[in-house]
N, C-alpha and C positions, 0 to 999 in steps of 0.2 A: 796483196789483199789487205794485208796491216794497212799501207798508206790510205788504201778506198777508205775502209773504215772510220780512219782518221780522219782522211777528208771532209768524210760523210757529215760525223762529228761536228768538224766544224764549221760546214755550212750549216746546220741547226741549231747551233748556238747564236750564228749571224739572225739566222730566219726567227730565231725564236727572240731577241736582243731588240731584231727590227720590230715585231709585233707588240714588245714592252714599249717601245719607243714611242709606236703610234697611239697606243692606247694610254702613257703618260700623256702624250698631246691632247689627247680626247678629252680625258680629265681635267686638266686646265684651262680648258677652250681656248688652245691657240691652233694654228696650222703647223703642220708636219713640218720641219726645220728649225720652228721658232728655238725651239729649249736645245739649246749649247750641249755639248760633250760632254763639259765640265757639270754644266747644272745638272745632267741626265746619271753621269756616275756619281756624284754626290745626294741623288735622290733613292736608288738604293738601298744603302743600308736601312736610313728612316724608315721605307715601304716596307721590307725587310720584318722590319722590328715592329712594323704597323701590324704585318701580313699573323706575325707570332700571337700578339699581342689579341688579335682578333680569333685567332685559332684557341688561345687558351681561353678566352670569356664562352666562343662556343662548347666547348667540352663542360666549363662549369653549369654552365645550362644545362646539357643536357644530361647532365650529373642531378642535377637540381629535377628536372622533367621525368627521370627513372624512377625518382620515390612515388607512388600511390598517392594522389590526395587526400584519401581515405586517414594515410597516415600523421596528415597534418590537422586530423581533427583534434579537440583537445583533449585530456583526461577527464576522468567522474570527477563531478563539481562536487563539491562537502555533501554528504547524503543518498551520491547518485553513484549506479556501479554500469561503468561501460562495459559490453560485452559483444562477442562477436554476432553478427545477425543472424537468425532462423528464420527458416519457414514457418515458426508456429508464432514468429511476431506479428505475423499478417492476422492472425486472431486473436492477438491481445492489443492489436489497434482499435480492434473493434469489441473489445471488454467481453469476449468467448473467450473459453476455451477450443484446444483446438477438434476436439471433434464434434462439437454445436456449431462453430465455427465450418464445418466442411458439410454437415447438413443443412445447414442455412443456405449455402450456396447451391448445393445440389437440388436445393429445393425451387429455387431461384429459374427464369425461364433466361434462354440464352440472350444477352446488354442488358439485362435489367439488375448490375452488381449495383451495390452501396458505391457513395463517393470512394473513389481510390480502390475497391475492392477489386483483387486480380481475380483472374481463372485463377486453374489450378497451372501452378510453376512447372514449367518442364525442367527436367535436371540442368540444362545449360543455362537457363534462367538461377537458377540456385546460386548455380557455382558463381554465375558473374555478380550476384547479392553479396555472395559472402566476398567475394575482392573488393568491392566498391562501397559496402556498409555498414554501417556499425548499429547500435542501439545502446540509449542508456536509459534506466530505470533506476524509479529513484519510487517505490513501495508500488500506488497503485498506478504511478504516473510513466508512459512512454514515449518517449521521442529518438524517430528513425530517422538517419540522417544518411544521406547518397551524394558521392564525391565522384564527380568524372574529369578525364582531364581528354582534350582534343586536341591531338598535335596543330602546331598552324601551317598554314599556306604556305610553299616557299615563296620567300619576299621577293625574288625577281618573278616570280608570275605574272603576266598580262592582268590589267584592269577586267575583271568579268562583268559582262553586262548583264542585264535585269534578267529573269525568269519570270513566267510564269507562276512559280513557286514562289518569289519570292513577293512580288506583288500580293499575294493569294497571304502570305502570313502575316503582310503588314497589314491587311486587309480584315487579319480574324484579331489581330492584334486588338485592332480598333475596335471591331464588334462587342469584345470583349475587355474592356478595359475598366466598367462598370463592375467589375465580378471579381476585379486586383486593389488590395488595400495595402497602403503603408504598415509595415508591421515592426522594422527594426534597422538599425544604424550601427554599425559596430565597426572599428577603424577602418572608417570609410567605406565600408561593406553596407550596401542597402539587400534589405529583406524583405520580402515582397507577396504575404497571403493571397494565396490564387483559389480564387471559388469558381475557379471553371468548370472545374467539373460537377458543380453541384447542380441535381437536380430540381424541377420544380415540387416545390414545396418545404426541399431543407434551409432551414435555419441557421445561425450559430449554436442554438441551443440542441439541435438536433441530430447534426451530424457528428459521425463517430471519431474525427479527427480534422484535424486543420491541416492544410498543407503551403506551405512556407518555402520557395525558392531564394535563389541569389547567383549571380554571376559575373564572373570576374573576366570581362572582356568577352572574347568567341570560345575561350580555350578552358575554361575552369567553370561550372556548372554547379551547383548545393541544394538538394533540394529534401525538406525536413519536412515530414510527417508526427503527428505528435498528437496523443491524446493526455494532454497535460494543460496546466494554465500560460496562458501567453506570459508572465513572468519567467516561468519555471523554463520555457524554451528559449526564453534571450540569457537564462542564466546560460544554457549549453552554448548558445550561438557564444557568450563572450570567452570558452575556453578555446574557440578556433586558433589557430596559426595563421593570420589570414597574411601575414610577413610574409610566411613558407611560400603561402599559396600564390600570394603574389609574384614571389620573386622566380615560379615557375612558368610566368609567361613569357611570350616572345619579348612584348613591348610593356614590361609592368607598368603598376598606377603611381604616380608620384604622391599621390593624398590618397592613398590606401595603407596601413601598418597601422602598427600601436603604437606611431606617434600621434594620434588622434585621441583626445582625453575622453572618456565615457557620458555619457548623456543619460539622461530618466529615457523610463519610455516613451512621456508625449514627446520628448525633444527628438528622439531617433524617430518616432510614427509621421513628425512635421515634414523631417525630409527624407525619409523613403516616398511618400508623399510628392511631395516636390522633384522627385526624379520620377516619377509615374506620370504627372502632368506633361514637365519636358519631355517626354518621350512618345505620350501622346500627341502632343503639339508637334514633334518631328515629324511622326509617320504622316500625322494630316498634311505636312507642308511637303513633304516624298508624294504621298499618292496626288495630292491638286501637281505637281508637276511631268507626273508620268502620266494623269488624264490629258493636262495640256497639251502633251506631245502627240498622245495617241491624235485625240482630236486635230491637232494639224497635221500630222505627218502619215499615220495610220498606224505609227510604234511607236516603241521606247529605245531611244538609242542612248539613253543616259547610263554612268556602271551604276552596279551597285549601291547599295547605301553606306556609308564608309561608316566603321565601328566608333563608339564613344571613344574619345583618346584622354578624357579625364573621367573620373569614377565620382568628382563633386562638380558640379555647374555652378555658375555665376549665383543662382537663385537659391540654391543649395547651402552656397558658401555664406551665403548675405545671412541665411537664416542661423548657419552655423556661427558664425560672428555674433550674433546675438544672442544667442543664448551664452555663449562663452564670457559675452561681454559683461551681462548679465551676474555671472557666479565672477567678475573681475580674472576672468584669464584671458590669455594671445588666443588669437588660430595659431595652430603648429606648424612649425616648418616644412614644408615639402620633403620625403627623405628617398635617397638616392637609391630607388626601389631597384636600379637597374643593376646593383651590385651586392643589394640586400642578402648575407648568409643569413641562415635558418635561424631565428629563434627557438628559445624552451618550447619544444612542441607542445606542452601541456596548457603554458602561461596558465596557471592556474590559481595566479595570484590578480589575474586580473578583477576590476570590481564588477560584481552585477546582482543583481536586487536581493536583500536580504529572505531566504524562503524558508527562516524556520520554524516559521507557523504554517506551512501551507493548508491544512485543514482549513485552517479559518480564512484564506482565499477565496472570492470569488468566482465562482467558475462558470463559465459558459458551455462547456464540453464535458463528457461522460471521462470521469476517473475509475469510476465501479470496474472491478475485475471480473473475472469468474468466479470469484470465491465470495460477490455481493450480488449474487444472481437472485436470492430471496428478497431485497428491499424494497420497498412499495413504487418505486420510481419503473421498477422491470412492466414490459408488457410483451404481449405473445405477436408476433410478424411470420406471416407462413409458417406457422405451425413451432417456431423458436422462439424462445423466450430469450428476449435482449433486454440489456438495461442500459439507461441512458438519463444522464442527469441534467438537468439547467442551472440556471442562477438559483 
């Protein structure tokens, strides 16, 4: 029985030595015999140490992928105190208290909420807020920020081909691209004011808050509500870790970190901008291709649309070169995002717009709380008395 065993052993050593063998040939593109005894056991150790080597980058990955994105947001900028999110920040987005706030709605007939306005939160709704978001206030000013992260694809998966769906979103992309404004640039991070959901008839002046996304490839998601001055929210966006966040994707961004020097805000609105256009310009040149086909063939047999694999473009860059050039500095070096450890999660020394007058700020959106419910600016909406400020 020993001997079988033995045996057994070691013809699966042979079986399994032949199958290394073939698949070294594969990988070379030569034919089976070509690579020598000699060249085959001296390849080995190298794969070996390839094989290690590869095993430990994935474990720091996924070491790196178990922290909350939540937690690479930054610390309270000078003024501002972060705290953990509530349910009753959904009525101080909207400058109630929270039970004006829950009569407002109630009063409210069912889709007819305010921009952004939820229902009411079921408990599992709660709980997934409080893992994913934060809030920082800073007196009457708030901005909510939501952190998700999306495992990826595994990389040997098959090419997937088009959807329905996905046609369908490049499709509303474009309907709506008219209602998406450049709002902000921050180490290589574009931010991107979405007024899709605004209603007919609201305003900037009128709605209760702005909402401001960002995303870092397929897998990292940011998306910031804020009834504060567009200042006051790129000072939060510049305490991000967007290094961290970075360095938690599959295939990070090489021109994404804080080696990227800080911009004003028209320099960052130029190419948030300029990434909106190219991306409009994409989807029209995907969908004129997937008509083409339909119309000859009656489908689409084309995959997918393959993700951005740089976070700045040609046009992006050109613009960023100049203004750079401009103040007499370089563009930054590209940095080695794929092996990037964590930064100070707070960076809290990074630069962003001076706000210690913010009173005397311009504002286009309601700062008023609850506790400025008397100033002449308030008027009555279904039977609630809302306040809501302009310029």
């Amino acid at each position: 029985m020993k001997g079988y065993v033995a045996g057994f052993g070691a013809l699966l050593l042979l079986v399994g030595a032949g199958v290394d063998y073939d698949s070294l040939s594969r990988a070379q593109g030569v034919s089976l015999g070509t690579v020598s005894a000699v060249d085959y056991a001296t390849s080995i150790p190298a794969r070996i140490n390839d094989y290690r080597a590869q095993a430990a980058a994935a474990q720091v990955l996924a070491e790196l992928q178990a922290v909350p994105p939540v937690d690479h947001l930054g610390a309270a900028p000078d003024g501002w105190e972060r705290r953990v999110w509530t349910a009753d920040d959904e009525a101080a987005l909207h400058g109630l208290t929270p039970d004006d706030y829950a009569a407002w709605k109630k009063s409210l007939k069912k889709g007819a909420f305010a921009t952004g306005a939820a229902a009411q939160m079921s408990p599992t709704e709660i709980k997934r807020r409080e893992r994913q978001t934060v809030t920082y206030v800073n007196g009457a000013q708030i901005v909510e920020v939501t952190a998700t992260f999306q495992p990826a694809e595994p990389s040997d998966a098959p090419p997937a081909g088009v959807t329905q769906g996905q046609i369908n979103d490049i499709t509303v992309q474009l309907k709506t691209h008219g209602k998406k404004l450049g709002f902000g640039f921050v180490d290589g991070v574009v931010y991107i004011e979405d007024r899709t959901d605004w209603k007919l008839g609201d305003t900037a002046e009128t709605v209760p808050f702005i909402t401001v996304r960002a995303t870092l490839g397929d897998q990292i998601a940011l998306r910031i509500r804020a009834r504060a001055t567009d200042d006051a929210v790129r000072q939060v966006i510049a305490t991000f870790d967007h290094d961290a966040l970075n360095a938690m994707l599959q295939a990070p961004f090489a021109d994404v970190g804080s080696q990227n020097p800080a911009l004003d805000a028209a320099g960052q609105i130029k190419l948030a901008n300029l990434q909106l256009a190219g991306e409009q310009a994409r989807n029209v040149s995907i969908l004129a291709d997937y008509k083409a086909q339909m119309d000859k063939t009656g489908k689409v047999s084309a995959s997918a649309p393959q993700p951005r694999t740089t976070a700045v473009d040609d046009a992006m860059r050109a613009e960023f070169q100049t203004q750079l050039a401009a103040r007499g500095e370089a563009m930054p070096a590209p940095s080695d995002a794929a092996t990037a450890a964590h930064a100070d999660a707070s960076r809290s020394g990074t630069a962003a717009p001076d706000q210690t007058d913010v009173a005397k700020t311009t504002l286009r959106r309601p700062v008023e709380t609850a506790a400025g419910l008397a100033n002449k600016d308030c008027r009555i909406e279904n039977g609630i008395k809302r306040c809501r400020m302009g310029n």
